[in-house]
DSSP file (Angstrom, degrees, kcal/mol; ACC not computed):
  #  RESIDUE AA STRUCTURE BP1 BP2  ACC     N-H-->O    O-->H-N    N-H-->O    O-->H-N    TCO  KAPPA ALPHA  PHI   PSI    X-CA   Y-CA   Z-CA
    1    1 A X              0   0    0      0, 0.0     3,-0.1     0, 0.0     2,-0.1   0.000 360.0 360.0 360.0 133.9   60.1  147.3  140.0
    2    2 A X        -     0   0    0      1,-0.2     2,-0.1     3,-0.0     3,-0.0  -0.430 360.0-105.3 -82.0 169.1   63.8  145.7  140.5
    3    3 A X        -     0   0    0      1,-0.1     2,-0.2    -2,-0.1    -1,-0.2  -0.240  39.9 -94.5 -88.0 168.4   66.6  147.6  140.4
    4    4 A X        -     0   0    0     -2,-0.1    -1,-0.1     1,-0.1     0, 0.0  -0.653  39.0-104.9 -82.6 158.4   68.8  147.4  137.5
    5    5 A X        -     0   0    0     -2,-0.2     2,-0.6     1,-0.1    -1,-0.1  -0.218  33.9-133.0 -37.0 122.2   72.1  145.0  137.4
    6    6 A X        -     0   0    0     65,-0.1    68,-0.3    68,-0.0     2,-0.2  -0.812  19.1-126.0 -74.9 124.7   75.3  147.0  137.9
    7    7 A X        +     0   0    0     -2,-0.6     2,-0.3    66,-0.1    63,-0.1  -0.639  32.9 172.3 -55.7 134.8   77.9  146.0  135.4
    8    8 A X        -     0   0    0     -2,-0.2    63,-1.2    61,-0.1    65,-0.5  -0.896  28.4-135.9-125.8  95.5   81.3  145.0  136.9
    9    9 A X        -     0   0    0     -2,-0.3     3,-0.5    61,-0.2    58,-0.2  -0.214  18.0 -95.2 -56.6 170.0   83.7  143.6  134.1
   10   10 A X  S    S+     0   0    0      1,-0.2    58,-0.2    58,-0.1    -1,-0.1  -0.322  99.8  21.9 -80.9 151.6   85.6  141.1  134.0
   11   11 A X  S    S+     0   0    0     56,-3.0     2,-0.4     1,-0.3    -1,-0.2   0.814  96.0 106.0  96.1  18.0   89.5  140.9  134.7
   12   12 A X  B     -A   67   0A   0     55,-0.8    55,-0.8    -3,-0.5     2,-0.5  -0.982  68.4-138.3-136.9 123.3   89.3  144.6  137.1
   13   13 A X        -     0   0    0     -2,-0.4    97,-2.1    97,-0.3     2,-0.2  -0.893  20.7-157.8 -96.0 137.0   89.5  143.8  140.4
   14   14 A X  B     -B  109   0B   0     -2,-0.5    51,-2.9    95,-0.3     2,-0.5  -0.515  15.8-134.5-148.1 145.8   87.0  145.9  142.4
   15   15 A X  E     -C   64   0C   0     93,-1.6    49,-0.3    -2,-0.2     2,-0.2  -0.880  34.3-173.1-135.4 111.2   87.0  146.9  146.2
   16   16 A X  E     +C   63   0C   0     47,-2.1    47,-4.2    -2,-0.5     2,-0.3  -0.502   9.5 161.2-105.0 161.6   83.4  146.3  147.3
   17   17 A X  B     -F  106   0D   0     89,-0.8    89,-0.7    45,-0.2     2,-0.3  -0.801  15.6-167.2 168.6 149.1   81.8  147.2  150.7
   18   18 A X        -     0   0    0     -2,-0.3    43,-1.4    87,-0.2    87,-0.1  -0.939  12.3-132.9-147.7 145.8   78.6  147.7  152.6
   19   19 A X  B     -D   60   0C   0     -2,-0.3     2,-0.2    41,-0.2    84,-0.2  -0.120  20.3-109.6 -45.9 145.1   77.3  149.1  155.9
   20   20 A X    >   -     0   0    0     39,-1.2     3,-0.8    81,-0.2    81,-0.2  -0.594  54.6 -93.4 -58.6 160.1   74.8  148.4  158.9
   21   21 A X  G >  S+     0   0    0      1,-0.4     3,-2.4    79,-0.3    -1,-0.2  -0.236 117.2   3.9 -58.9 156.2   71.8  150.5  158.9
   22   22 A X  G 3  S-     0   0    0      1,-0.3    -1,-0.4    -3,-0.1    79,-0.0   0.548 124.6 -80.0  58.0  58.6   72.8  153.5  161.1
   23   23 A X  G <  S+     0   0    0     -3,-0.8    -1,-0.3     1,-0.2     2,-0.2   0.405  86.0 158.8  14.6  45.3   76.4  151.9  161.4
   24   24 A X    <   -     0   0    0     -3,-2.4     2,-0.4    76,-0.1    -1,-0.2  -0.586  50.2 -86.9 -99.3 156.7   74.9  149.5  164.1
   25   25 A X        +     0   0    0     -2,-0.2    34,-0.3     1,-0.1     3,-0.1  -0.539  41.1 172.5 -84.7 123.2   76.8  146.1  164.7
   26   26 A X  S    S+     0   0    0     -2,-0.4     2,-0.6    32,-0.2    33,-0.2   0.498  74.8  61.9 -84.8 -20.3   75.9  143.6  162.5
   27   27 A X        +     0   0    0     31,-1.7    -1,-0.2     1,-0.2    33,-0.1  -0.699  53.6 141.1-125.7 113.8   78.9  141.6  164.1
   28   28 A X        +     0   0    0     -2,-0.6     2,-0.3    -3,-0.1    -1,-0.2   0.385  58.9  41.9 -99.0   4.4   78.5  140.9  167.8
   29   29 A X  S  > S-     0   0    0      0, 0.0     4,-0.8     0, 0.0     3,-0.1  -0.802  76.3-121.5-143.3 154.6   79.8  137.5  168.5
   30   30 A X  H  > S+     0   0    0     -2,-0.3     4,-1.8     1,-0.2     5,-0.2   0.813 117.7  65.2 -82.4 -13.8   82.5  135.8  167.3
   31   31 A X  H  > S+     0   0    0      2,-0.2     4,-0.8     1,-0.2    -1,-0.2   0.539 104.2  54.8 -80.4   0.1   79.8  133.1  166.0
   32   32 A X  H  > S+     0   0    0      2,-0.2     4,-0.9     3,-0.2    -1,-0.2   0.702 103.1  51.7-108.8 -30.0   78.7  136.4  163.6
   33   33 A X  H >X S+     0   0    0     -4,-0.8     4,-1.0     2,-0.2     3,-0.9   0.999 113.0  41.7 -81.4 -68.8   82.0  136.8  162.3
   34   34 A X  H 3X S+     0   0    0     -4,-1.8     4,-1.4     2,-0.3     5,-0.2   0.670 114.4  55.0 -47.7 -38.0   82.4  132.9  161.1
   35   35 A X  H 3X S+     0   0    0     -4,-0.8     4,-1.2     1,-0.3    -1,-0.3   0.746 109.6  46.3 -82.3 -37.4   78.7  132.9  159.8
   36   36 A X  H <X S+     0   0    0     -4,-0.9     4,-0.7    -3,-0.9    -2,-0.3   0.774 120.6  36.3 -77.0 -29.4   79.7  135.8  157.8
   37   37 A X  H >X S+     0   0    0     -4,-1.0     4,-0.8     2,-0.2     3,-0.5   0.769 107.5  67.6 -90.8 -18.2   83.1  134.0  156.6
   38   38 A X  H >< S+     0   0    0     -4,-1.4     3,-0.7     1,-0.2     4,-0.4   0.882 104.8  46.7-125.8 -63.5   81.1  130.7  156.5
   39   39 A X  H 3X S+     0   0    0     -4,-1.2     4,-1.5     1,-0.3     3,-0.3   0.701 102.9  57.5 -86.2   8.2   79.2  132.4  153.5
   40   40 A X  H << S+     0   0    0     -4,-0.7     4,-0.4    -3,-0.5    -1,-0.3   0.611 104.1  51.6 -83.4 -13.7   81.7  133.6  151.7
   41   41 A X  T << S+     0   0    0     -4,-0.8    -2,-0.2    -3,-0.7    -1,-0.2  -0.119 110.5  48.8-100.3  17.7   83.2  130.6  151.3
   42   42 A X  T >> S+     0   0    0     -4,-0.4     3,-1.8    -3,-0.3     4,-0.7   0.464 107.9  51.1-123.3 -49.0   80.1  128.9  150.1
   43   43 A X  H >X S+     0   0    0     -4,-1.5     4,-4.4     1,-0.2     3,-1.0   0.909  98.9  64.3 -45.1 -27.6   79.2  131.4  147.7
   44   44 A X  H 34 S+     0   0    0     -4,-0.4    -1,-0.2     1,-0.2    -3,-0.1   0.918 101.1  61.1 -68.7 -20.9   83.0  131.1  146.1
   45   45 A X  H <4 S+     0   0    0     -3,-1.8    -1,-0.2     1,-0.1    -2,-0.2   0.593 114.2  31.3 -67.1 -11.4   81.6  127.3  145.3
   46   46 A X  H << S+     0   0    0     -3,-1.0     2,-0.6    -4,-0.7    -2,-0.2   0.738 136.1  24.5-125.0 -50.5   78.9  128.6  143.2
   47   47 A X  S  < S-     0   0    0     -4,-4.4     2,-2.7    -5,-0.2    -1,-0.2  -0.867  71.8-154.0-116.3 128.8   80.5  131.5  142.0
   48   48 A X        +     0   0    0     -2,-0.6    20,-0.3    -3,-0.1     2,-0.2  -0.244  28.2 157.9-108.6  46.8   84.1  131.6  141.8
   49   49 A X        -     0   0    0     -2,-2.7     2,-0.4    23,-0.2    18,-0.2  -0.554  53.8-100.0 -65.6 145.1   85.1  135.2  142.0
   50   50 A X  E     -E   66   0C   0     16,-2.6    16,-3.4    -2,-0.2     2,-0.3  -0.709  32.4-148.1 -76.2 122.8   88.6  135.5  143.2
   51   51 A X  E     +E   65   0C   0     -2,-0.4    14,-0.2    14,-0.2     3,-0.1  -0.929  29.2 159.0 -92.6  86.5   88.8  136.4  146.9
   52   52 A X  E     -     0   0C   0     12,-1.7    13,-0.1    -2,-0.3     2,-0.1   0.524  59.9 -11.7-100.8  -6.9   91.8  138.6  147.7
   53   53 A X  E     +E   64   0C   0     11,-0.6    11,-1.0     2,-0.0     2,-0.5  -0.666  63.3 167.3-176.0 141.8   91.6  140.4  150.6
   54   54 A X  E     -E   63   0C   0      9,-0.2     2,-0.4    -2,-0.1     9,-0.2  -0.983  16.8-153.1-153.4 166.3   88.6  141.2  153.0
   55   55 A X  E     -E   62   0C   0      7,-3.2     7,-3.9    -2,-0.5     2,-0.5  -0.993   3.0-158.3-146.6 141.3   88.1  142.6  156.4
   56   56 A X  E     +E   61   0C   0     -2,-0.4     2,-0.3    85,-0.3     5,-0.3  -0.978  22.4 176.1-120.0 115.8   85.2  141.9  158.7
   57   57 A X  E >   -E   60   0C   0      3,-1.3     3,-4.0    -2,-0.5   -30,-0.1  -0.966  47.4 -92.5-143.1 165.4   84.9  144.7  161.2
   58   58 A X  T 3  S+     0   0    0     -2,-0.3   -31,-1.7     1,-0.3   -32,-0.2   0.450 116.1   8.8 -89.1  -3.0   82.3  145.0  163.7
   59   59 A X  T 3  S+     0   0    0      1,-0.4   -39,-1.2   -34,-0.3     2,-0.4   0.154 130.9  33.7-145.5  14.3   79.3  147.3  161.7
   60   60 A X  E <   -DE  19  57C   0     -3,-4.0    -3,-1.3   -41,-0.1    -1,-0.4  -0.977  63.9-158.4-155.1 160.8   81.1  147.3  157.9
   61   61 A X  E     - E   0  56C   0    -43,-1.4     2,-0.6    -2,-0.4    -5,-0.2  -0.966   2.6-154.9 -99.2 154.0   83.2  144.9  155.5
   62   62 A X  E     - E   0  55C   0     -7,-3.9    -7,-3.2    -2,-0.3     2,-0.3  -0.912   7.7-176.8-149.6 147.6   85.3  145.1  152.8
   63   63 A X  E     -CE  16  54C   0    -47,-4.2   -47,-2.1    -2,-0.6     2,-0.4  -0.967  19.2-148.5-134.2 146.4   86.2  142.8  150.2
   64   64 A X  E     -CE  15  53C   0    -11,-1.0   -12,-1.7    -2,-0.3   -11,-0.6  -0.939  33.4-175.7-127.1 106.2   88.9  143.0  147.0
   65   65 A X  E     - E   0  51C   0    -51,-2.9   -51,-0.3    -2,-0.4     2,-0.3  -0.760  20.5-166.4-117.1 158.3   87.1  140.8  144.5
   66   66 A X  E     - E   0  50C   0    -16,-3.4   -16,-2.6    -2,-0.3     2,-0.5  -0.920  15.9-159.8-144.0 124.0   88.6  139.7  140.8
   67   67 A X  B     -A   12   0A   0    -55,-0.8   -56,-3.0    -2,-0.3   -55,-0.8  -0.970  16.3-153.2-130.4 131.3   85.9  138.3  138.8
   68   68 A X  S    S+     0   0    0     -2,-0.5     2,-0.3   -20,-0.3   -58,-0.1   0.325  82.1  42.0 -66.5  -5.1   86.7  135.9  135.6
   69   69 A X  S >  S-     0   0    0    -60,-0.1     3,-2.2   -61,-0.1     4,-0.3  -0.904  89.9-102.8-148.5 115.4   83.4  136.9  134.0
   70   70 A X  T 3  S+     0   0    0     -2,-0.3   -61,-0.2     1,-0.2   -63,-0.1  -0.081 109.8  27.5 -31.7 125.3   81.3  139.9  133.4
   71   71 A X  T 3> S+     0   0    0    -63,-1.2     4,-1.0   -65,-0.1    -1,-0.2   0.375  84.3 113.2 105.3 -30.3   78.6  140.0  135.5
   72   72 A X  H <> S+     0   0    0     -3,-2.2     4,-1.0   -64,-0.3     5,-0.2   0.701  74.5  57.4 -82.1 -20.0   80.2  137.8  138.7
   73   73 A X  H  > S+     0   0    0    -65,-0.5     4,-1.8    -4,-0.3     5,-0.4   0.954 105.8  48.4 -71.5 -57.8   80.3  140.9  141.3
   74   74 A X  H  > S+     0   0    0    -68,-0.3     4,-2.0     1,-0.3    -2,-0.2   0.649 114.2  43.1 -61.3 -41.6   76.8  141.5  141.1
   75   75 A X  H  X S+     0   0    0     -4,-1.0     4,-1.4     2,-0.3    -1,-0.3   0.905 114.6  50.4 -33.7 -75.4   75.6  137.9  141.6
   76   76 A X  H >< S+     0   0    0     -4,-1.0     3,-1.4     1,-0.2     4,-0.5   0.862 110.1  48.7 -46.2 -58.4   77.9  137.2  144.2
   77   77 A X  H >X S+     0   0    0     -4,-1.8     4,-1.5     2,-0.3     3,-0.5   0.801 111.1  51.9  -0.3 -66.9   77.0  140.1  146.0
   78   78 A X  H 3< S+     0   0    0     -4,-2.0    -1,-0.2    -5,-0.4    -2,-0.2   0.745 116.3  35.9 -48.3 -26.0   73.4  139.4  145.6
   79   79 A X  T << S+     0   0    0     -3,-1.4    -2,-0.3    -4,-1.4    -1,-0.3   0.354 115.9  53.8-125.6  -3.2   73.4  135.9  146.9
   80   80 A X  T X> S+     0   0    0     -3,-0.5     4,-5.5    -4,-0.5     3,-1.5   0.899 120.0  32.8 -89.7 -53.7   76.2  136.6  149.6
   81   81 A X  T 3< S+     0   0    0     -4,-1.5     4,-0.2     1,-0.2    -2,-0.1   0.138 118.7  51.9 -63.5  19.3   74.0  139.9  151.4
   82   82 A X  T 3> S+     0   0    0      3,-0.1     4,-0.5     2,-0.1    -1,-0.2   0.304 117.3  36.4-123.8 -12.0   70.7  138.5  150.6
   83   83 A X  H <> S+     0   0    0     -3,-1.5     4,-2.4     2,-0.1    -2,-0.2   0.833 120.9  52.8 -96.8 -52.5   71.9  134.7  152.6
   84   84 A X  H  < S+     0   0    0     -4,-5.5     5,-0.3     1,-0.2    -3,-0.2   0.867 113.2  40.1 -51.7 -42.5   74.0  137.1  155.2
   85   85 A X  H  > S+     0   0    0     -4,-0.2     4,-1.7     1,-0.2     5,-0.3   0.984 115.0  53.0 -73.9 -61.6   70.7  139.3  156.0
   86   86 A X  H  X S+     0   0    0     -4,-0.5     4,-3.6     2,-0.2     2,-0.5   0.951 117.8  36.5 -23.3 -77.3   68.4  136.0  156.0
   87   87 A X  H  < S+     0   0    0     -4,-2.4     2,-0.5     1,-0.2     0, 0.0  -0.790 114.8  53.1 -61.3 169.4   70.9  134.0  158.8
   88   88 A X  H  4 S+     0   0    0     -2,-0.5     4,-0.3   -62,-0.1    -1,-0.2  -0.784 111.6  45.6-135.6 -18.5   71.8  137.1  160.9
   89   89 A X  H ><>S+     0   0    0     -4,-1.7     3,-1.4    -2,-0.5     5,-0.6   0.889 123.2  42.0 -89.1 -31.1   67.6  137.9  161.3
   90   90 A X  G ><5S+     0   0    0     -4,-3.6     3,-1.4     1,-0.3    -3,-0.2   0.992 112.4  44.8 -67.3 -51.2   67.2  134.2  162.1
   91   91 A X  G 3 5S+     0   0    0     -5,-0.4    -1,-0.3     1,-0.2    -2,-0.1   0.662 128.9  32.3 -64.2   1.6   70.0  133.3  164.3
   92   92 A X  G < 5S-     0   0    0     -3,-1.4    -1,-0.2    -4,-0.3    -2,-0.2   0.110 108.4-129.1-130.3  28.8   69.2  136.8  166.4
   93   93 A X  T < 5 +     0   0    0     -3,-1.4    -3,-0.2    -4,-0.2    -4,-0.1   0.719  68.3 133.4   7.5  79.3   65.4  136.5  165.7
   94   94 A X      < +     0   0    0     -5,-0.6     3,-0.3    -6,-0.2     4,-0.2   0.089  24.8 158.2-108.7  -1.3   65.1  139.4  164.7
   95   95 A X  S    S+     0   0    0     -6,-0.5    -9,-0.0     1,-0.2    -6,-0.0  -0.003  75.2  10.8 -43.2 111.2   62.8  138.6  161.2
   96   96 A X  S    S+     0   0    0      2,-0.3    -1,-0.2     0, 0.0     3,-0.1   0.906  94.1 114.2  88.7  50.5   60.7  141.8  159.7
   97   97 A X  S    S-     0   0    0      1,-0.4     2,-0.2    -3,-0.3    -2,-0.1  -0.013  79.9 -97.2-136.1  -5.1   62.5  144.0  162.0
   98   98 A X        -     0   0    0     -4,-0.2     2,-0.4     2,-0.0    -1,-0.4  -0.671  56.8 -21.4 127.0 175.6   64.3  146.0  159.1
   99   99 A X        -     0   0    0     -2,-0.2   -78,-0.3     1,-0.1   -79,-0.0  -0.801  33.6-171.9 -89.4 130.3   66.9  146.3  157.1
  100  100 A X  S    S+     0   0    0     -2,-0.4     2,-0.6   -80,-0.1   -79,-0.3   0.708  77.8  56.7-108.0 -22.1   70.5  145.1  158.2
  101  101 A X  S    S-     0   0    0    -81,-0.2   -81,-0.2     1,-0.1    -1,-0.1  -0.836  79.4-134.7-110.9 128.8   72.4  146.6  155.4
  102  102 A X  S    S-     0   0    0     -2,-0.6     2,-0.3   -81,-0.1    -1,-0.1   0.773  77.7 -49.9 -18.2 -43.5   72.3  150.9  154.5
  103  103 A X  S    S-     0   0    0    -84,-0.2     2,-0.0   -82,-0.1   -84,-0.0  -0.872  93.5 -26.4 169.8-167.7   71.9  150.4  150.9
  104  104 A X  S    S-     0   0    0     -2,-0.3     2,-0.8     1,-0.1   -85,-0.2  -0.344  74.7 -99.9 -80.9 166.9   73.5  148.3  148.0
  105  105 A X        -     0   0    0      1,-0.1   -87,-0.2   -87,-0.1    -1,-0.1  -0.733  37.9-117.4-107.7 138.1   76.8  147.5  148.5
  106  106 A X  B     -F   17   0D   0     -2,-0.8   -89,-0.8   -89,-0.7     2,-0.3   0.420  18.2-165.6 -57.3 168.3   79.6  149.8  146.6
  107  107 A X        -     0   0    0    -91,-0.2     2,-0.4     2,-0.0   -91,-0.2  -0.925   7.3-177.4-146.4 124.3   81.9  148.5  144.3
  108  108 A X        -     0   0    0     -2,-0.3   -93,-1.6     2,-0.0     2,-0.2  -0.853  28.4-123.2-129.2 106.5   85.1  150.9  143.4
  109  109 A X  B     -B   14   0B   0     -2,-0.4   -95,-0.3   -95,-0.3     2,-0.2  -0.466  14.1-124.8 -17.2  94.2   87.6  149.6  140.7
  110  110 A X        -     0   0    0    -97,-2.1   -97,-0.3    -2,-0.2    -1,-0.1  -0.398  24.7-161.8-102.2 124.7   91.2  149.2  141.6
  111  111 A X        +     0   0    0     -2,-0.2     2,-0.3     1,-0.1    -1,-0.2   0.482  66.3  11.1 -79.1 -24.0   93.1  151.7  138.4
  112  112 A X  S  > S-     0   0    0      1,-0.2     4,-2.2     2,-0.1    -1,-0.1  -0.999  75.9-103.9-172.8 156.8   96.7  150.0  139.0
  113  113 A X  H  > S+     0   0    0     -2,-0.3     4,-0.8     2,-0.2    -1,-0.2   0.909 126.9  47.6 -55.0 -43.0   99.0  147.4  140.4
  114  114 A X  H >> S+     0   0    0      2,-0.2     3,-4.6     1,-0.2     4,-2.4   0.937 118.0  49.9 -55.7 -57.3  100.2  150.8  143.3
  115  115 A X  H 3> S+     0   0    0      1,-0.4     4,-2.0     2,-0.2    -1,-0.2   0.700 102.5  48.7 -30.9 -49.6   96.5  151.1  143.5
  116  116 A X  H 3< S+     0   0    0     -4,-2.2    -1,-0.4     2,-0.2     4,-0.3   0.469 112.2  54.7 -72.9 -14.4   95.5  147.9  144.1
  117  117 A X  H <X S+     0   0    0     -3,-4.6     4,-2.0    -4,-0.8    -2,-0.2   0.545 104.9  53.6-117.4 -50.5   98.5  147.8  147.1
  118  118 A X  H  X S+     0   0    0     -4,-2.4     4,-2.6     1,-0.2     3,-0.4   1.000 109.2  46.4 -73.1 -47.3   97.2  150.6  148.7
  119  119 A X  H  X S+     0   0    0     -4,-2.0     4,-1.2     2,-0.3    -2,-0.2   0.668 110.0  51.3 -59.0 -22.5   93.6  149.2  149.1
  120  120 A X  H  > S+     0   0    0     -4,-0.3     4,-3.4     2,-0.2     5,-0.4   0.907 116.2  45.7 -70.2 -36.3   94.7  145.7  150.3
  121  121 A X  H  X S+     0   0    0     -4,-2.0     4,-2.4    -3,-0.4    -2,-0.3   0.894 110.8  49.6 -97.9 -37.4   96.6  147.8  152.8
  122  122 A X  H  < S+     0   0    0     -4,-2.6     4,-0.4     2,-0.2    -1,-0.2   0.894 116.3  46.0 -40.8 -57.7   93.6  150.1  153.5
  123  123 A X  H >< S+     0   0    0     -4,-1.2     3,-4.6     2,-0.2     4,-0.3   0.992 118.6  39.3 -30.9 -80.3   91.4  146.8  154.1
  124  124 A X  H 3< S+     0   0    0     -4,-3.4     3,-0.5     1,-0.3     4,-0.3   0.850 112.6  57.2 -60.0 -28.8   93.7  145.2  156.1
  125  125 A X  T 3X S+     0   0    0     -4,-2.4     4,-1.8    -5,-0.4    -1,-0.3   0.519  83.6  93.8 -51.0 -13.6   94.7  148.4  157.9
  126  126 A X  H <> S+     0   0    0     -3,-4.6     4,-2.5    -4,-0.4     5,-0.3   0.953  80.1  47.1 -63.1 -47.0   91.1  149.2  159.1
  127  127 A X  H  4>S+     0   0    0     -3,-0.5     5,-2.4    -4,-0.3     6,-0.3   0.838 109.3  61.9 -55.8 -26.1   90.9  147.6  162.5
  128  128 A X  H >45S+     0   0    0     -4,-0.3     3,-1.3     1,-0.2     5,-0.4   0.960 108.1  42.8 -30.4 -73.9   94.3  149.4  163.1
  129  129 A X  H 3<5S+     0   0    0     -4,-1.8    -1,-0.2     1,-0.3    -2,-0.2   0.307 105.4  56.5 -91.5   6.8   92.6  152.4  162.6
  130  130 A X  T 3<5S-     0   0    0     -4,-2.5    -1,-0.3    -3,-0.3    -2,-0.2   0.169 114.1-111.3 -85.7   1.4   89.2  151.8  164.7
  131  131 A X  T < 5S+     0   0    0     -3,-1.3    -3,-0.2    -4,-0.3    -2,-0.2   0.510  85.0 126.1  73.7  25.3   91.6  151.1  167.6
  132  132 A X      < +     0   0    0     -5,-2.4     2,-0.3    -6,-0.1    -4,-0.2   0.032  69.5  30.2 -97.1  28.1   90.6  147.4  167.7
  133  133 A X        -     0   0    0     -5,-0.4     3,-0.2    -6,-0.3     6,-0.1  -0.886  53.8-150.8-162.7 154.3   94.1  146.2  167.4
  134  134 A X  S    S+     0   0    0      1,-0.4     2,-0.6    -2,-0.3     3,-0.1   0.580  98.7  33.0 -86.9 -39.0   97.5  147.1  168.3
  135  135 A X  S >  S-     0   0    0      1,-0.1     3,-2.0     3,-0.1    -1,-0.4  -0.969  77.1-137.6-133.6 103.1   98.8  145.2  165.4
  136  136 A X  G >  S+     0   0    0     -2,-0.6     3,-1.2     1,-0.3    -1,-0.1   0.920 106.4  54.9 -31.7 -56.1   96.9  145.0  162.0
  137  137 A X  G 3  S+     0   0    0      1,-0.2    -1,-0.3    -3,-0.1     2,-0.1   0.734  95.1  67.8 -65.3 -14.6   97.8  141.2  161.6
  138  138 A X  G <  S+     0   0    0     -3,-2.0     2,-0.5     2,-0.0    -1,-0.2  -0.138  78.7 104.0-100.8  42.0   96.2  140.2  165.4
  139  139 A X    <   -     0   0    0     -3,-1.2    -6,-0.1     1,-0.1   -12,-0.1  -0.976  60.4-160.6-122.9 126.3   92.5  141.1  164.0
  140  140 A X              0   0    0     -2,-0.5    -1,-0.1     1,-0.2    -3,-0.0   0.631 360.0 360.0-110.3 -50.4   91.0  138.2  163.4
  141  141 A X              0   0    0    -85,-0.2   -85,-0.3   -86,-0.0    -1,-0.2   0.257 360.0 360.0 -78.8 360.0   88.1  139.0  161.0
């Protein structure tokens, strides 16, 4: 039986993010990190949630979505982790070897313009604070 659609309305910008299994690295290469940006920027051509802040870090992401229509997180979502999982078992041939992501991926509703300021700065702040940077702005991802 599938699971059911989460609602996300529209016009609330939402700060979504998902796991590796066991918080093992899903990005080891720099070619894993572009292949992951490479499909976020084809899915915004088919669905055209507003992309506003994201971080790629080396077993998790997070992304600050604003979607114009009820209905556009979940879809996007669907079709960005279901193309990332697809490339990432092929390019590491890893196909029928499991699951790449923990679970679905969370979705938390940003409450206010402060709100929304502290979560872009949380995002962008992560590698800071996973000690993969000196400097928040020299992480690449």
């Amino acid at each position: 039986m599938p699971r059911k659609t989460r609602f996300f309305p529209e016009n609330y910008v939402f700060h979504v993010l998902n796991r590796a299994v066991a918080r093992s690295k899903i990005f080891r290469t720099d070619n894993d990190y572009e292949a992951f940006e490479a499909i976020l920027a084809e899915m915004q051509l088919r669905i055209p949630v507003r992309l506003l802040g994201w971080c790629v870090m080396p077993n998790h992401w997070h992304l600050l979505l604003w979607p114009s229509e009820a209905g556009q997180i979940s879809e996007y979502m669907r079709l960005v982790t279901v193309t990332h999982v697809q490339r990432w078992h092929a390019a590491h041939r890893s196909k029928g070897a499991g699951a790449l992501y923990q679970g679905r991926f969370k979705a938390f509703p940003v409450q206010s313009d402060e709100h929304y300021w502290k979560v872009l700065r949380y995002i962008e702040r992560n590698p800071l604070k996973a000690n993969l940077v000196e400097k928040a702005e020299n992480w690449r991802w």
